[in-house]
N, C-alpha and C positions, 0 to 999 in steps of 0.2 A: 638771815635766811640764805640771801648769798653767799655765805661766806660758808656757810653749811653746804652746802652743793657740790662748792668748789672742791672741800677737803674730800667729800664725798667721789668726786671722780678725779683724783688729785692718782690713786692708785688702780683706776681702771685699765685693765686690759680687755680690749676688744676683742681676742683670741680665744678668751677663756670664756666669755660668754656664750651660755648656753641657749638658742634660740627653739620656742617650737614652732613647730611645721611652719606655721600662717605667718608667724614674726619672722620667718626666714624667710616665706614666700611674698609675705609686704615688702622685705629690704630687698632682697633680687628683683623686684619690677618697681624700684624708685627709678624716678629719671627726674632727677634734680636739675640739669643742666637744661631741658624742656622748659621748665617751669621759670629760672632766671633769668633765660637768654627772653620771652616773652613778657616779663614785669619791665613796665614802665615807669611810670607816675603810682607811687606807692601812699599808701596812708597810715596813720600811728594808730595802732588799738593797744588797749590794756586789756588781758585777759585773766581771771583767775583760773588753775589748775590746781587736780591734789599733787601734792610733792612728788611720788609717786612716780603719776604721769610726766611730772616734768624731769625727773630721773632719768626716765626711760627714753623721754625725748631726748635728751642728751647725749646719751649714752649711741642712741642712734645716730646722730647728727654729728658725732668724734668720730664714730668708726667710718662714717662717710669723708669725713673730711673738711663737713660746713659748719657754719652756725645754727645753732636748733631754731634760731628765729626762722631762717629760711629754710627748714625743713616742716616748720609747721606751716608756712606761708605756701611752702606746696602743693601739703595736706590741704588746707583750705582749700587751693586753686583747687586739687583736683575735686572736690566735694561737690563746689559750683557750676563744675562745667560736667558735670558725671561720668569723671574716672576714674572716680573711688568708688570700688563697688565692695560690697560687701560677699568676704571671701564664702562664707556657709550656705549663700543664696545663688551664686555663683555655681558652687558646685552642683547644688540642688539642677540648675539647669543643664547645666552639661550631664551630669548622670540618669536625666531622664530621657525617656526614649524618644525619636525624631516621630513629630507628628505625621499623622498621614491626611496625605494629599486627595482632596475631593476630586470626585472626576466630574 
């Protein structure tokens, strides 16, 4: 299965990948170097994912520069400490009108 992955992004280009909106908006507000400079004392987890997912991880985690391990280790932090928010709900807020203020 490794060895499948590997050949698999053996000919990736970063370049050519096509992002939409939100995949392009997830990767402009990573801040990886946040997330490592604050890991300390770390722990082993074994996780399953669809292949898939862990493609995509990948592929994300080249074009940055890191290992996908620490770019999911991010995702996690950010999940826990909530600032990962979910982009569709997000919007929902900002495009709703500003409450008004009781006198």
């Amino acid at each position: 299965m490794k060895n499948a992955n590997k050949k698999t992004l053996a000919g990736y280009d970063p370049k050519k990948v096509k992002l939409s909106r939100d995949e392009q908006e997830f990767e402009d507000n990573l801040v990886i170097a946040d997330y490592s400079s604050k890991s300390s004392k770390s722990e082993r987890m074994n996780i399953r994912l669809p292949e898939e997912d862990l493609l995509k991880l990948q592929k994300l985690a080249l074009k940055h520069g890191l290992p996908y391990q620490t770019l999911v280790g991010s995702v996690i932090h950010r999940y826990v400490t909530d600032q990962l928010v979910d982009l569709e709900e997000a919007k929902k807020i900002l495009a709703a009108p500003p409450a008004k203020k009781r006198a």
